[in-house]
N, C-alpha and C positions, 0 to 999 in steps of 0.2 A: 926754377919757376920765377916769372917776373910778375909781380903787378903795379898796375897803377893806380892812385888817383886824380881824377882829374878837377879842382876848381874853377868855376865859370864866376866869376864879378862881372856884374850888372853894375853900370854906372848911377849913381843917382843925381838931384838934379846940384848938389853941391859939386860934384866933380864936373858939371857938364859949365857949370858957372865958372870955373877957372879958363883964363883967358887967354893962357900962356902954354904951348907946348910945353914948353920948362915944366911948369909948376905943372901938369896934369903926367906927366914924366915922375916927379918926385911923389904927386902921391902912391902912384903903382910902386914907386921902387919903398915907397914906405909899408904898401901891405904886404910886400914880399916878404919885408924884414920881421913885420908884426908874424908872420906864418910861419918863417923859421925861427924865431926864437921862441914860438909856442912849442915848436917842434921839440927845441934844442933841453929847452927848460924839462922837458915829461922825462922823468927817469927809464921808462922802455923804451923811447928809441932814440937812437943816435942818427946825428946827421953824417952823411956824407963827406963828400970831396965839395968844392966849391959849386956854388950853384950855377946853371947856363942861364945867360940873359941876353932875351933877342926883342928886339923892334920895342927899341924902347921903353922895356919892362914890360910888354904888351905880352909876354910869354915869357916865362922862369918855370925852372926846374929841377932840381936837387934831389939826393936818393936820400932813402930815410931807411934805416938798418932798426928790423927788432927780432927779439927771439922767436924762434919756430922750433915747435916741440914735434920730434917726430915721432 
């Protein structure tokens, strides 16, 4: 059985203030990083294999492994 969840970021007006493809690049690739290391850090789940990064961090995704009691 697979599931997912899905995260939607809403921009606010500090991201929309960045004036640079670059730098509005680097913040998404910084909240990816913040969400896998919260992941990484939680002693129930494990990450994955490397995470898929498309359109510019506009879309990431990585498996996240926890126990299932059957």
């Amino acid at each position: 059985m697979s599931e997912d969840v899905d995260i939607k970021l809403v921009p606010n007006e500090v991201f929309h203030d960045l004036t640079s493809r670059n730098a509005r690049r680097k913040a998404r690739k910084a909240v990816k990083q913040h969400i896998q290391s919260l992941v990484a850090e939680n002693n129930t789940f494990k990450t994955g294999e490397q995470a898929t990064v498309k359109d510019e961090y506009r879309y990431f995704s990585f498996d996240v492994r926890y126990p299932q009691a059957h």
